[in-house]
C-alpha atoms as one frame of an Amber mdcrd trajectory, in Angstrom:
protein
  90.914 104.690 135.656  90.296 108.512 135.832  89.999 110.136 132.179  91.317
 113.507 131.730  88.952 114.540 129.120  85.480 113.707 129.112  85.058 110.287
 126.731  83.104 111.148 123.466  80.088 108.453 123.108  80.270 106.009 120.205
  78.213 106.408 117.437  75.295 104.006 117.390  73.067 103.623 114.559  69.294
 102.224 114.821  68.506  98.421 113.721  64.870  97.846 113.035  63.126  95.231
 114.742  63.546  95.882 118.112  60.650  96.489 120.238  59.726  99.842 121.500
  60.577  98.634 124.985  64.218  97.368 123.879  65.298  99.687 121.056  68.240
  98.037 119.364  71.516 100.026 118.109  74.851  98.679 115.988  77.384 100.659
 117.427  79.887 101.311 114.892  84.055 101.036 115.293  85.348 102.002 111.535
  84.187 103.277 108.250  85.641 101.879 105.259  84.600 103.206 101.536  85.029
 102.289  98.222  85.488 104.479  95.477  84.886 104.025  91.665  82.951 100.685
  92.361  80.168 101.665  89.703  82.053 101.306  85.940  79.337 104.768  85.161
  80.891 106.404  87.591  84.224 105.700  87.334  83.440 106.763  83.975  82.398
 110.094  84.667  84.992 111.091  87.102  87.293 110.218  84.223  88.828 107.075
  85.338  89.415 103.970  83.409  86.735 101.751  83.949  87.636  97.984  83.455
  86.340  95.757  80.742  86.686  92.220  82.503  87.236  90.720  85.626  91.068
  90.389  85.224  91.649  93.931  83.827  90.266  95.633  87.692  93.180  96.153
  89.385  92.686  96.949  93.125  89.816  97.927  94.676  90.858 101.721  95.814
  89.617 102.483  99.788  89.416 105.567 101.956  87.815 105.531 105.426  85.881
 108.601 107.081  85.758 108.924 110.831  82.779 107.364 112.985  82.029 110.669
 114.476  80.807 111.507 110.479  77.930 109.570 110.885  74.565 111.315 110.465
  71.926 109.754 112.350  68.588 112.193 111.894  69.122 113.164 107.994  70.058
 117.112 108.660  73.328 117.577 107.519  74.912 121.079 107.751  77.108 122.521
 104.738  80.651 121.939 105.394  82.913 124.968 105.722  85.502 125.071 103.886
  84.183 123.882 100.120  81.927 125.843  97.373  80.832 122.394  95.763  79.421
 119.811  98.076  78.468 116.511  96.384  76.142 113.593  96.975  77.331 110.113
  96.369  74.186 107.731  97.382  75.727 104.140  98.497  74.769 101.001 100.155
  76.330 100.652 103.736  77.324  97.285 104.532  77.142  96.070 108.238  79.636
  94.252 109.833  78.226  92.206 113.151  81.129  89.284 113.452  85.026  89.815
 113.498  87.013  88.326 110.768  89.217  85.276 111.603  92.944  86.129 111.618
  94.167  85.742 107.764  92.382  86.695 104.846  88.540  86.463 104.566  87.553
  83.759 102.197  84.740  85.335  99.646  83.061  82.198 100.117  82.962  82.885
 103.980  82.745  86.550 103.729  78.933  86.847 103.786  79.072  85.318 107.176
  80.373  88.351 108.761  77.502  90.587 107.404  75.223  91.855 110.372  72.849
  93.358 107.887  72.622  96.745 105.576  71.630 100.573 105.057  71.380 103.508
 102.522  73.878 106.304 102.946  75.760 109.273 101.626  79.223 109.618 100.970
  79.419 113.628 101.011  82.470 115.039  99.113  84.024 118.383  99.342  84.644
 117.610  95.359  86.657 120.853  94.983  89.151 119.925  97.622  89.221 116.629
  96.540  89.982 117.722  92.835  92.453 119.762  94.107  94.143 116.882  96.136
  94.249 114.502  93.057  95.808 116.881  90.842  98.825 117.829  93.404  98.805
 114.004  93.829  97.649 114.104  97.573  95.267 112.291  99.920  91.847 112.768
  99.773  91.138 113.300 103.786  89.896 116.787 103.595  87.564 115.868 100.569
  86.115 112.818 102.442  86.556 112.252 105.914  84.838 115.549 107.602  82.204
 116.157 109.949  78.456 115.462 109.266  80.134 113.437 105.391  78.001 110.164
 105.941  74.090 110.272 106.800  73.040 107.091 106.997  69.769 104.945 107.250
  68.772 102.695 110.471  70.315  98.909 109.488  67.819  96.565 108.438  69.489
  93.253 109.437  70.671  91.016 106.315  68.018  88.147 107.110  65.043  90.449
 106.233  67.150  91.755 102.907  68.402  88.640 101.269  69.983  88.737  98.114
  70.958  92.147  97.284  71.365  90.864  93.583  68.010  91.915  92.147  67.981
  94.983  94.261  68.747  98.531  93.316  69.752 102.222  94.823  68.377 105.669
  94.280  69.043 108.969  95.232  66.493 111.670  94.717  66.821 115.315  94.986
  64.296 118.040  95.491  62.015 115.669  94.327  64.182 114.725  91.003  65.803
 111.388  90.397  69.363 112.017  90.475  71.404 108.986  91.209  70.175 105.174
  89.955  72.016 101.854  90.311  71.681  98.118  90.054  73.984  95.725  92.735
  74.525  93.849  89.263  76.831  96.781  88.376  79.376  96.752  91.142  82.604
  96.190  89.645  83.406  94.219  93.080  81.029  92.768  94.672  80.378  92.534
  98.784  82.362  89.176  99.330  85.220  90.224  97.315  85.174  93.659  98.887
  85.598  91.735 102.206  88.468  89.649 100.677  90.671  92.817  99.797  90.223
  94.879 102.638  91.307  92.104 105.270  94.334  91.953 102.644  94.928  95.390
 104.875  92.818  95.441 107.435  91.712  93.672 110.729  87.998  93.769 110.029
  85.548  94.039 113.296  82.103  93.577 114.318  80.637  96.754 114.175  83.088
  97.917 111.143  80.852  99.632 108.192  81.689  99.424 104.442  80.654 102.180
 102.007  80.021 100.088  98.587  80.702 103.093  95.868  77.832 105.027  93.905
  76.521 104.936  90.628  76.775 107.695  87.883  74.880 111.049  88.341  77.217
 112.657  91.579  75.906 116.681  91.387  75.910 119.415  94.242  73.813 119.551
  97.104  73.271 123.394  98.348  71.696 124.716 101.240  67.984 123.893 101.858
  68.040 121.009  99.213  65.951 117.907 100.364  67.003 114.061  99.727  65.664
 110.536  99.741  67.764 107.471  99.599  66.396 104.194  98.755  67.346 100.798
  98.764  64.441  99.596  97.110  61.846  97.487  99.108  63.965  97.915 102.132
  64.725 101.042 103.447  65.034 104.746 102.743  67.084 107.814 104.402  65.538
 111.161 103.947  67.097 114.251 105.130  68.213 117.989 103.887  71.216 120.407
 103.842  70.961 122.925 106.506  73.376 126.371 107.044  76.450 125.299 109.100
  75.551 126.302 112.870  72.304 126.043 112.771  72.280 123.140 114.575  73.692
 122.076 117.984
């Protein structure tokens, strides 16, 4: 088989505990991302947050591409947007394919290969200006350099993500803070509703949703990420070219 355009390489992100002789990588097939899966932030982006169980509705999903996937923490300002914003999530890991059917909550944890810190980066004007003319929210989400990302620590060296929490700071300042006990769905029934439309796949990652406290990130601003006790991503906004 001849190509007629040189193939791009697949994104491959780090998993700690490999050897320095044998590094290990995940290489990654799909993003999937949850939005408005923190009731505080739901609440601040003016949504209605749910009071019980039965009163959640659907789970709402966007994907970004693969190629979005920051690796080394330097992330250059996307063109096209005035108001860049951090959204500090955990990353879920996929490392087994789902049988055919609908993935059992019960079952679902069985398909987890293990977990990171990330960014969702939003181009919040464009995506404000795609929810009011009642459009997609592609150009606000899926664009180049929109999800750094941590190496994967694999889920037998987390355990239970219950007790655990996320941070984001900024410059030094605490600006995002949230406890797994807050997801309004958790990572099993996350599973459960996106093989109700998907095919999930080893090597598929899942974008939780981020807690309360999304602000702009400008040029030359610094970040750390933090799943506590387990891992951090640190990394900082650079100008747009100035990097390979």
């Amino acid at each position: 088989m001849n190509d007629v355009i040189r193939a791009p390489a697949q994104p491959r992100i780090p998993v700690r505990g490999a050897d320095a002789d044998a590094a290990a990588f995940f290489p990654v097939r799909r993003i999937y991302c949850v939005g408005r899966n923190f009731a505080d932030h739901a609440r601040e982006m003016g949504a209605a947050v749910p009071t019980s169980a039965a009163d959640r509705g659907n789970p709402v999903f966007f994907c970004k591409p693969a190629d979005a996937l920051v690796l080394d923490g330097v992330v250059p300002y996307p063109r096209g947007t005035r108001d860049l914003h951090h959204e500090v999530e955990l990353v879920v890991a996929l490392g087994s394919d789902a049988p055919a059917g609908l993935v059992d909550p019960a079952d679902a944890m069985g398909l987890v290969f293990g977990y990171a810190i990330g960014l969702d980066l939003t181009r919040r004007d464009l995506q404000a200006a795609a929810k009011a003319k009642g459009l997609p929210w592609d150009t606000g989400k899926a664009f180049d350099h929109s999800a750094p990302v941590s190496e994967l620590v694999p889920a037998r060296a987390v355990g239970d993500l219950a007790p655990r929490t996320l941070t984001l700071q900024v410059n030094g300042q605490l600006r995002q803070h949230g406890a797994f006990a807050d997801l309004v769905w958790s990572v099993p029934e996350i599973l459960h509703e996106l093989s109700k439309l998907y095919a999930l796949r080893a090597g598929d990652l899942v974008f939780m949703g981020t807690p309360a406290g999304v602000a702009p990130l400008q040029v030359g601003d610094t970040f750390t990420a933090a799943l506590d006790g387990v891992v951090e991503l640190q990394g900082h906004v650079v100008t747009e070219g100035s990097i390979a």
